[in-house]
Backbone atoms as SQL, in Angstrom:
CREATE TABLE atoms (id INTEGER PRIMARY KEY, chain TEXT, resi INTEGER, resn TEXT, atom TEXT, x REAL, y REAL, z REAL);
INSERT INTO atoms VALUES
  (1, 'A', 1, 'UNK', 'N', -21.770, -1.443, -1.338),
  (2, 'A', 1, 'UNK', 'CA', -21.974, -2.407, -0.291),
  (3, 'A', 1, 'UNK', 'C', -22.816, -1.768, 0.801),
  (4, 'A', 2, 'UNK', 'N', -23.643, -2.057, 1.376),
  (5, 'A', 2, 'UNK', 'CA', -25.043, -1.904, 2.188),
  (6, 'A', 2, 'UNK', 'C', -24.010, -1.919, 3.608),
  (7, 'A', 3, 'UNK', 'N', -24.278, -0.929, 4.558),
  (8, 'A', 3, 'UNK', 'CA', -23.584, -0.610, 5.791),
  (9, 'A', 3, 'UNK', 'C', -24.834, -1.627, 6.718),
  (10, 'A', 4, 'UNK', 'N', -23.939, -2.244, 7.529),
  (11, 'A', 4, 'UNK', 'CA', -24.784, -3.455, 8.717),
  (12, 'A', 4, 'UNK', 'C', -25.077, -2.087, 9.465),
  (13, 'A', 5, 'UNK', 'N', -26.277, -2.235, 10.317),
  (14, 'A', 5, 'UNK', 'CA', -27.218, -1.673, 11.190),
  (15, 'A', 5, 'UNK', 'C', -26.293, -0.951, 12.411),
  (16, 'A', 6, 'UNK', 'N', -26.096, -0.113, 13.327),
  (17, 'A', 6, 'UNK', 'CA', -25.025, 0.638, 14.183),
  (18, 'A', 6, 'UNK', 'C', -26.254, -0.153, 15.602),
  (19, 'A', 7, 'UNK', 'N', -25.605, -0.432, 16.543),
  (20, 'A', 7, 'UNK', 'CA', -26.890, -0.212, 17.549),
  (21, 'A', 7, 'UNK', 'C', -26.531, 0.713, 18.543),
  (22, 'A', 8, 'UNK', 'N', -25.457, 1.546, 18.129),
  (23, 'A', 8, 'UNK', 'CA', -25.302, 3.093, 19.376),
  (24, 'A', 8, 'UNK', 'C', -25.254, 4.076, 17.931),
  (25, 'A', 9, 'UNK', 'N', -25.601, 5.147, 18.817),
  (26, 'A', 9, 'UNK', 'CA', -25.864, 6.355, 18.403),
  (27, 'A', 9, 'UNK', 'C', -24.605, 7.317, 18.518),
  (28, 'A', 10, 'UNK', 'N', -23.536, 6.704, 18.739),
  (29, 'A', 10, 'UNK', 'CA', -22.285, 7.491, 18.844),
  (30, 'A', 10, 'UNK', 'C', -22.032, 7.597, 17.619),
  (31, 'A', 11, 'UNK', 'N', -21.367, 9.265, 17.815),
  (32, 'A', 11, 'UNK', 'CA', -20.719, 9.358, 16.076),
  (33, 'A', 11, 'UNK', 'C', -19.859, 9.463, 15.444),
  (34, 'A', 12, 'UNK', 'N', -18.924, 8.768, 16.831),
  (35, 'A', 12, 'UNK', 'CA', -17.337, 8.920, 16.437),
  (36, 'A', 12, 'UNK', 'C', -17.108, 7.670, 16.021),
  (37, 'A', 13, 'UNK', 'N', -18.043, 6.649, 16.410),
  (38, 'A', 13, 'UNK', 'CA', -17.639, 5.133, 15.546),
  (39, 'A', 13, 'UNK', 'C', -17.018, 5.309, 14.050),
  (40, 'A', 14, 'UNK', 'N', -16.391, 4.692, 13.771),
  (41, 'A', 14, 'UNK', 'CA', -15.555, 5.097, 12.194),
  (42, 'A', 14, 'UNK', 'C', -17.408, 3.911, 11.260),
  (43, 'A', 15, 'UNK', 'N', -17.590, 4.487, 10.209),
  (44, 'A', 15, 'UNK', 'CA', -18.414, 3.776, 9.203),
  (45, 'A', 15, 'UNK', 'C', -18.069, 2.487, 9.088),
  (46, 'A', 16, 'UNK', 'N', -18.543, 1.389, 8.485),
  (47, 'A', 16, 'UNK', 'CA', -18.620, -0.190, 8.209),
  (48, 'A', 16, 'UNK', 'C', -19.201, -0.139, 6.928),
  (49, 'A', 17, 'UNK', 'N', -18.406, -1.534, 6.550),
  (50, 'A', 17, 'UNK', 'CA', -18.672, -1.996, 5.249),
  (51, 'A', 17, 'UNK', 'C', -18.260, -3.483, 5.423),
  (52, 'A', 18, 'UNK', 'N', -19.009, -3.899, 3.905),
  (53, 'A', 18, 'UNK', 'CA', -18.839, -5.577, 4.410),
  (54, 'A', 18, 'UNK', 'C', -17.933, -5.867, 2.940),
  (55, 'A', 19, 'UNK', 'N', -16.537, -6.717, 3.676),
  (56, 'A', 19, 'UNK', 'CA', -15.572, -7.065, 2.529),
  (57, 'A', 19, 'UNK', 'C', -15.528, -8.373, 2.855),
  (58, 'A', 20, 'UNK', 'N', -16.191, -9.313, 1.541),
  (59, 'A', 20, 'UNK', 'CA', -15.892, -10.777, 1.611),
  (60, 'A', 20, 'UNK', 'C', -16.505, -11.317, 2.731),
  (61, 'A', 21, 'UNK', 'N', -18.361, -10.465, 2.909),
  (62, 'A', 21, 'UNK', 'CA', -19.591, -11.081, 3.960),
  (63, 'A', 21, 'UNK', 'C', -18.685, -10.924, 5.307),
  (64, 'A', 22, 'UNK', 'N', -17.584, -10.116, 5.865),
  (65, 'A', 22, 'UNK', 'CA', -17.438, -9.760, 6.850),
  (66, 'A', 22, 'UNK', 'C', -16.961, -8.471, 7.414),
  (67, 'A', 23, 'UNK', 'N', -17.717, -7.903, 8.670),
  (68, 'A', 23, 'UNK', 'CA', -17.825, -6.605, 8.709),
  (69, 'A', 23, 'UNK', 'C', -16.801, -5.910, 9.309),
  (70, 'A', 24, 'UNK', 'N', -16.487, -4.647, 8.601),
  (71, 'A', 24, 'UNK', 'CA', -14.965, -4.178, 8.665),
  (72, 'A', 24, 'UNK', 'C', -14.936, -3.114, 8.967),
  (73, 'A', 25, 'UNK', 'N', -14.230, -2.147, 9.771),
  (74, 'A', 25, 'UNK', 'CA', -14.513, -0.792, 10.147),
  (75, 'A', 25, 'UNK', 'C', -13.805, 0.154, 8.699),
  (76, 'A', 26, 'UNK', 'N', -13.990, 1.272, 8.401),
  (77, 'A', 26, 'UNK', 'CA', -13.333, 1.633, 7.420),
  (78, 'A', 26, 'UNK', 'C', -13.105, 3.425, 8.350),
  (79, 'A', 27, 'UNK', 'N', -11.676, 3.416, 8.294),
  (80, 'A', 27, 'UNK', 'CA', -11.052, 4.412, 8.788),
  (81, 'A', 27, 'UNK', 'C', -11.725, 5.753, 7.956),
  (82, 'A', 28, 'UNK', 'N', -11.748, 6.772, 9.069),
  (83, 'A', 28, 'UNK', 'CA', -12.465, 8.011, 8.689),
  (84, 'A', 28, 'UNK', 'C', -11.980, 9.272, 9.523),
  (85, 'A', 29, 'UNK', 'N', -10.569, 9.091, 9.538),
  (86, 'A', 29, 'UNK', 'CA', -9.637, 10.597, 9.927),
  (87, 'A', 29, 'UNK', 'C', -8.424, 10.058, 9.529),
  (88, 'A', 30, 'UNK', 'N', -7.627, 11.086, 9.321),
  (89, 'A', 30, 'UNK', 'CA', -6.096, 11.072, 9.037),
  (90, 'A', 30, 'UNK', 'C', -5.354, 10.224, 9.545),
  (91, 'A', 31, 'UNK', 'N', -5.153, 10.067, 10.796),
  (92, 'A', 31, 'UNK', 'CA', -4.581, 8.985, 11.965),
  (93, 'A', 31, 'UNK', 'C', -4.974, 8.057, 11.220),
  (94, 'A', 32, 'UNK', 'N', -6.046, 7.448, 11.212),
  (95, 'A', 32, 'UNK', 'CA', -6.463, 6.483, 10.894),
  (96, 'A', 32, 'UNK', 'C', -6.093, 5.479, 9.599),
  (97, 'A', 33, 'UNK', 'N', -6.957, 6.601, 8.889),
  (98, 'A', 33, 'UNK', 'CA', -6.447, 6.424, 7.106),
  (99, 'A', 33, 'UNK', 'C', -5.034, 5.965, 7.023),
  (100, 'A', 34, 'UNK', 'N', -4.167, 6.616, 7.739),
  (101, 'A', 34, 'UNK', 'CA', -2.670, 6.246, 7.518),
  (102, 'A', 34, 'UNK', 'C', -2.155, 5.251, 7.836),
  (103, 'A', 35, 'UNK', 'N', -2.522, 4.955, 9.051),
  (104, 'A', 35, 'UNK', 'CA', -2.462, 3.596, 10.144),
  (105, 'A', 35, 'UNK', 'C', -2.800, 2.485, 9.196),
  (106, 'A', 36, 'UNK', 'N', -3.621, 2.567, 8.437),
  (107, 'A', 36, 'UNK', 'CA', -4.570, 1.817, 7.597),
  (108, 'A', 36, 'UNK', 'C', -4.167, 1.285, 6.547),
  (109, 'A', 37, 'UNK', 'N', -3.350, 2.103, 6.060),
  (110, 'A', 37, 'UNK', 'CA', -2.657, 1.919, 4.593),
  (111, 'A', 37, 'UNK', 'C', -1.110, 1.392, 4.765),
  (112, 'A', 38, 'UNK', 'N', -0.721, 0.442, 3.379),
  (113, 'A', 38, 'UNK', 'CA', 0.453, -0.346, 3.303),
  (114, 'A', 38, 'UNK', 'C', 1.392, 0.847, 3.918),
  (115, 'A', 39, 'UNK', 'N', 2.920, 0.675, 4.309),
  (116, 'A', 39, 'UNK', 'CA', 3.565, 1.732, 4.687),
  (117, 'A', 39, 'UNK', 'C', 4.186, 2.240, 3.289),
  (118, 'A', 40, 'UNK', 'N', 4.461, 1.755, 2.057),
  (119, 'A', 40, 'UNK', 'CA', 4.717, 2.163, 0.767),
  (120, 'A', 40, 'UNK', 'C', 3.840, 3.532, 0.617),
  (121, 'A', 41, 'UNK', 'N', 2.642, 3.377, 0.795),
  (122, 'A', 41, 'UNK', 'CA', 1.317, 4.331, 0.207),
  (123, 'A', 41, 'UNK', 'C', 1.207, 5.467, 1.144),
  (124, 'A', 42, 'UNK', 'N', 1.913, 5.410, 2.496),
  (125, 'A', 42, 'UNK', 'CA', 1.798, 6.532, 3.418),
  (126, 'A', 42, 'UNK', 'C', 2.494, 7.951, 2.669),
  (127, 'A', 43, 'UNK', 'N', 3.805, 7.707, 2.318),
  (128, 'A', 43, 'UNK', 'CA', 4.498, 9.108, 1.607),
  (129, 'A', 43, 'UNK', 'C', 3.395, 9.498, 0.660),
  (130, 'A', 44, 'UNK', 'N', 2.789, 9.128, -0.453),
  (131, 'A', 44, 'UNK', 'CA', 1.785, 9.103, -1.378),
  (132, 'A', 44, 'UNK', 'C', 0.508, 10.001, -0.807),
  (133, 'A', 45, 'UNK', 'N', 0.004, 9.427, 0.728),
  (134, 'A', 45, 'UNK', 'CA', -1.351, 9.687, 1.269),
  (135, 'A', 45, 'UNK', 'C', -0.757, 11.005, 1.645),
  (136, 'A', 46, 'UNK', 'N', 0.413, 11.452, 2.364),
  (137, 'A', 46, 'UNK', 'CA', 0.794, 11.858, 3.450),
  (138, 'A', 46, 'UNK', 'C', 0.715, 13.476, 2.447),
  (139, 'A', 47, 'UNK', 'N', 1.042, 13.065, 1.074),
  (140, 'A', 47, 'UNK', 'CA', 1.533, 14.306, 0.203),
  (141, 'A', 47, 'UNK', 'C', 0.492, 14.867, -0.623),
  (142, 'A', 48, 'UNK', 'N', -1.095, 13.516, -0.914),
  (143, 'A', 48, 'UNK', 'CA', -2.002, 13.872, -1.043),
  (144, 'A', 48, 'UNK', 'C', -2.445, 14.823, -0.500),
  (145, 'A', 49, 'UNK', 'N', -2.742, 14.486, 0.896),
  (146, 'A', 49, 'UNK', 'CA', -3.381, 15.272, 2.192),
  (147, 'A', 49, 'UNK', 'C', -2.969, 16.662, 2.438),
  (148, 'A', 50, 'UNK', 'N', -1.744, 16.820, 2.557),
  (149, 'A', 50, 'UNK', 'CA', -0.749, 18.036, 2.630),
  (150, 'A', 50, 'UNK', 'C', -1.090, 19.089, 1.402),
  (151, 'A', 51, 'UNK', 'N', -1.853, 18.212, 0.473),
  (152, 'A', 51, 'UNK', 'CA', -1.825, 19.870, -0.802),
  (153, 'A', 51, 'UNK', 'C', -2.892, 19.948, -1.108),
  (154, 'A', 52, 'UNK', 'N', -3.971, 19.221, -0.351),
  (155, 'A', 52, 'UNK', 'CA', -5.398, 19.331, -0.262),
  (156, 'A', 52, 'UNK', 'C', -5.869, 20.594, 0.513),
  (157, 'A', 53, 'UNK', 'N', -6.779, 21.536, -0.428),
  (158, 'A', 53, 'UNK', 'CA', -7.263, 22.634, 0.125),
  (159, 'A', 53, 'UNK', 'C', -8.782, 22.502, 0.483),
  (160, 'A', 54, 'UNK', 'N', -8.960, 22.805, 0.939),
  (161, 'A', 54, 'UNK', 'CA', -10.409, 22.866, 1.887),
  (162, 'A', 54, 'UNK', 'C', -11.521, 22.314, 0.769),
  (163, 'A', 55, 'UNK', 'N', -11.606, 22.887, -0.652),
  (164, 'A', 55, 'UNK', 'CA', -12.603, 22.330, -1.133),
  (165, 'A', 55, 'UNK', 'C', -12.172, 21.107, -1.838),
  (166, 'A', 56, 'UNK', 'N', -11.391, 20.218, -1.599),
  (167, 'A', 56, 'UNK', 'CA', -10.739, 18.759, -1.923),
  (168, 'A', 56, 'UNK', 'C', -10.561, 18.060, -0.762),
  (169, 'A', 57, 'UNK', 'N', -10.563, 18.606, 0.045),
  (170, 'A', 57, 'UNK', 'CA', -10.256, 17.439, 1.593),
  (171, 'A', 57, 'UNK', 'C', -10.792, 16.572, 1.461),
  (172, 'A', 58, 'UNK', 'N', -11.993, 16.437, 1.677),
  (173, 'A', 58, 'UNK', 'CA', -13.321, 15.135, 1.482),
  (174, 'A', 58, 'UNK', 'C', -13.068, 14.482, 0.638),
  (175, 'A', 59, 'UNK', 'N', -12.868, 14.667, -0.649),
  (176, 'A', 59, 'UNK', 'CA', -12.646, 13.745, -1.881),
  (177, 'A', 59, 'UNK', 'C', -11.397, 13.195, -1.854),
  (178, 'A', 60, 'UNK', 'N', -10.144, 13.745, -1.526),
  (179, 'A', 60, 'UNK', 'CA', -9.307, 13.332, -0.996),
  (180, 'A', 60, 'UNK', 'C', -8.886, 12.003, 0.255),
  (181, 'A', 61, 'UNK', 'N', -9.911, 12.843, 0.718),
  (182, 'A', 61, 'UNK', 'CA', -9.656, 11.400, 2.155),
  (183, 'A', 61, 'UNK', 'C', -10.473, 10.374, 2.080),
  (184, 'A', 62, 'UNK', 'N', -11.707, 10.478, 1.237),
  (185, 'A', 62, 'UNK', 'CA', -12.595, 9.254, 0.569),
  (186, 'A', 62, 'UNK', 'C', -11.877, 8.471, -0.456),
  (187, 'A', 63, 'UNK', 'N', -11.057, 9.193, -1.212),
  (188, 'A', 63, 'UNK', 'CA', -10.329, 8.441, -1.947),
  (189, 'A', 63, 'UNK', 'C', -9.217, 7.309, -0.889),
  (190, 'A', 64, 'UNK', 'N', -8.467, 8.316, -0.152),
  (191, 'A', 64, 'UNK', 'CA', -7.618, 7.316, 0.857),
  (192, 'A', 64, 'UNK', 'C', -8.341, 5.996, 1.371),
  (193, 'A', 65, 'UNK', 'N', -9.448, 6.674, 2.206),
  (194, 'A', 65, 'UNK', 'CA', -10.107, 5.870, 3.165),
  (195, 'A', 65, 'UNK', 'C', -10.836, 4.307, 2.477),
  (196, 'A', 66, 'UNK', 'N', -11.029, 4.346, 1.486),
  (197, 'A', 66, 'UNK', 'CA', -11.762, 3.197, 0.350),
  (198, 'A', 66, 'UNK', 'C', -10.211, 2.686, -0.312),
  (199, 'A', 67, 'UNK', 'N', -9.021, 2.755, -0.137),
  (200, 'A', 67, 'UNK', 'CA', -8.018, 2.717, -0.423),
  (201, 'A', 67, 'UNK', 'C', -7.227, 1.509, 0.881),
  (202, 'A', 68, 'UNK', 'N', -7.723, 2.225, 1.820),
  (203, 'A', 68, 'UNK', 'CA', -7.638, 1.652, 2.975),
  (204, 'A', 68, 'UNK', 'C', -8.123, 0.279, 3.431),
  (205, 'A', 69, 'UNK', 'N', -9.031, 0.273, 2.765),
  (206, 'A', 69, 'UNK', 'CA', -10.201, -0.784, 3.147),
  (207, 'A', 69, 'UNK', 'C', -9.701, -2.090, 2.469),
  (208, 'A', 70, 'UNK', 'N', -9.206, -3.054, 2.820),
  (209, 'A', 70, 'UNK', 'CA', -8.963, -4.113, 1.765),
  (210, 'A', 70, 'UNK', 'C', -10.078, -5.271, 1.083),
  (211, 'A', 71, 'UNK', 'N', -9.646, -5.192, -0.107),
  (212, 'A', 71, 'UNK', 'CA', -11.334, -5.749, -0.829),
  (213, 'A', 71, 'UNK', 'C', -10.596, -6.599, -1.408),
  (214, 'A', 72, 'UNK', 'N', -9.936, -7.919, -1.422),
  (215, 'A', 72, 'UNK', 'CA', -9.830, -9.105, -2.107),
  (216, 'A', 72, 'UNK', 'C', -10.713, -9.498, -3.467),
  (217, 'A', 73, 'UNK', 'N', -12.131, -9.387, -3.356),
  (218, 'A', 73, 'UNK', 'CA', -13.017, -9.000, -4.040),
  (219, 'A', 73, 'UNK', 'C', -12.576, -8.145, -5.740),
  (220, 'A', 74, 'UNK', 'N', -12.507, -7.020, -4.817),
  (221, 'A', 74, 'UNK', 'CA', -12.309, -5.575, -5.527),
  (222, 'A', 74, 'UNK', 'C', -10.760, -5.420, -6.063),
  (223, 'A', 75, 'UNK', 'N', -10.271, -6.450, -5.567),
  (224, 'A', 75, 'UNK', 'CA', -8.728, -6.038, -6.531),
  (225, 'A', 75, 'UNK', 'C', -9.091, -7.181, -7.515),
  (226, 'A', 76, 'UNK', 'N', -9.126, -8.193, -7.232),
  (227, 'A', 76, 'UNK', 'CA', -9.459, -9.408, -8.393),
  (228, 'A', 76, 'UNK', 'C', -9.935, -8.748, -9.637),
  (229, 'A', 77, 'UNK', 'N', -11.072, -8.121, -9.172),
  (230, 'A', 77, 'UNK', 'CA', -11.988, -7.562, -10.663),
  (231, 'A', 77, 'UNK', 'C', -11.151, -6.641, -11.287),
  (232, 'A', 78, 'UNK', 'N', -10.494, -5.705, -10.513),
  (233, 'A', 78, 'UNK', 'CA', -9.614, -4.703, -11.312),
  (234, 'A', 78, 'UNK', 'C', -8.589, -5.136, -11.992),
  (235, 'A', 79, 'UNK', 'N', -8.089, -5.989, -10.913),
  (236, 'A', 79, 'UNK', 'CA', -6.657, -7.205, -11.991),
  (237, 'A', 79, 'UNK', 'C', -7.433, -7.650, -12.800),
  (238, 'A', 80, 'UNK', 'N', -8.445, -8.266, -12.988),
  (239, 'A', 80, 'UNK', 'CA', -8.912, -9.344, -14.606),
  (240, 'A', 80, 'UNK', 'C', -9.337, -7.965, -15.387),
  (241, 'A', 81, 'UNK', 'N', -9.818, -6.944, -15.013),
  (242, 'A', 81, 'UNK', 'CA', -10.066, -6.016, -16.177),
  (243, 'A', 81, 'UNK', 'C', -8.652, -5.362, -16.753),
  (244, 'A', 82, 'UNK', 'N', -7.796, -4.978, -15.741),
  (245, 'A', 82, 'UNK', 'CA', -6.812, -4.414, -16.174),
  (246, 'A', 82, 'UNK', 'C', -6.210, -5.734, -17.490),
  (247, 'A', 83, 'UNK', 'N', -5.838, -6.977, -17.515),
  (248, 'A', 83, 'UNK', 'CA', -5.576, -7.895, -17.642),
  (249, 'A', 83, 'UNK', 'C', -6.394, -8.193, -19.658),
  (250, 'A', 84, 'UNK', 'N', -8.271, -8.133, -19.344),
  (251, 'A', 84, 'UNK', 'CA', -8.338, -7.835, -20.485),
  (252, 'A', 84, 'UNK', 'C', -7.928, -6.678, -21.269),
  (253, 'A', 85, 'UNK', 'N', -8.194, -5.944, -20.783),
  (254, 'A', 85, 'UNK', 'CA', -7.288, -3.977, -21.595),
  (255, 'A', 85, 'UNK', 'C', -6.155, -4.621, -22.324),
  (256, 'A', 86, 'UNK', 'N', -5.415, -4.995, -21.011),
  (257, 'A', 86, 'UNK', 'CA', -4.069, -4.986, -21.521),
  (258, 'A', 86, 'UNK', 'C', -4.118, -6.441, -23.035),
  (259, 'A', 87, 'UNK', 'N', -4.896, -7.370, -23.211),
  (260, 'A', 87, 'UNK', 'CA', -4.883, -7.659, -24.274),
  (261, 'A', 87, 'UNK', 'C', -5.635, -7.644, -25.907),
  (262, 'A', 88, 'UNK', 'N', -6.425, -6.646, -25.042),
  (263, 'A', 88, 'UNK', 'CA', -7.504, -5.947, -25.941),
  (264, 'A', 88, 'UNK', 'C', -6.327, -5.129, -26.874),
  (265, 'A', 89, 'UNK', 'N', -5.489, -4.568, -26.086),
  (266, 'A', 89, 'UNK', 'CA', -4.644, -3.446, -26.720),
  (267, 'A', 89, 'UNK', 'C', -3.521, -4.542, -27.405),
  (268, 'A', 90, 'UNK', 'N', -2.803, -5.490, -27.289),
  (269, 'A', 90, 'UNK', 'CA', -2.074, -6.554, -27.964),
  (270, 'A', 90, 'UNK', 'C', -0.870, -5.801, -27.615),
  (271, 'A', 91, 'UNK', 'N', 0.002, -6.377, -27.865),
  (272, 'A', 91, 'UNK', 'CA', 1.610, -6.128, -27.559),
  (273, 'A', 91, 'UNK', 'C', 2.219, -4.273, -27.508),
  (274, 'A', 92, 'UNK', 'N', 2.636, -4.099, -26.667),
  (275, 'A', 92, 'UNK', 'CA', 3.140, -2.643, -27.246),
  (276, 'A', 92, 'UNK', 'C', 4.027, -2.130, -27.909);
């Protein structure tokens, strides 16, 4: 998804993305990320984060942070794919 235009030059603004043609901030620190996420998924994030070593942080918190972001969109498609799998594969 194509980031809408910033018109300040500050660089603590958190990044944007557009979910369902409207523009959404997408959390980009810890505080945030957490704040962000269902309260189920916090123990999950909280234990991610905690055993993340320096060369995983980033991938780690990109994973959270896009986790964070709610995509109506983006779960639909994953439910109908998960949905064919699951009958591609037939009964278990």
């Amino acid at each position: 998804m194509a980031e809408p235009p910033r018109t300040s030059s500050r660089t603590d603004e958190p990044p944007r993305t557009l979910v369902g043609g409207v523009v959404v901030d997408v959390p980009n620190n810890i505080p945030a990320i957490r704040a962000a996420l269902d309260p189920k998924r916090r123990v999950e994030f909280d234990k991610a984060i905690n055993a993340a070593g320096v060369g995983e942080i980033h991938a780690v918190m990109r994973h959270w942070m896009l986790e964070a972001v709610p995509d109506p969109e983006a779960d639909a498609i994953l439910a109908r794919l998960a949905r064919d799998e699951a009958e591609r594969r037939g009964p278990a």
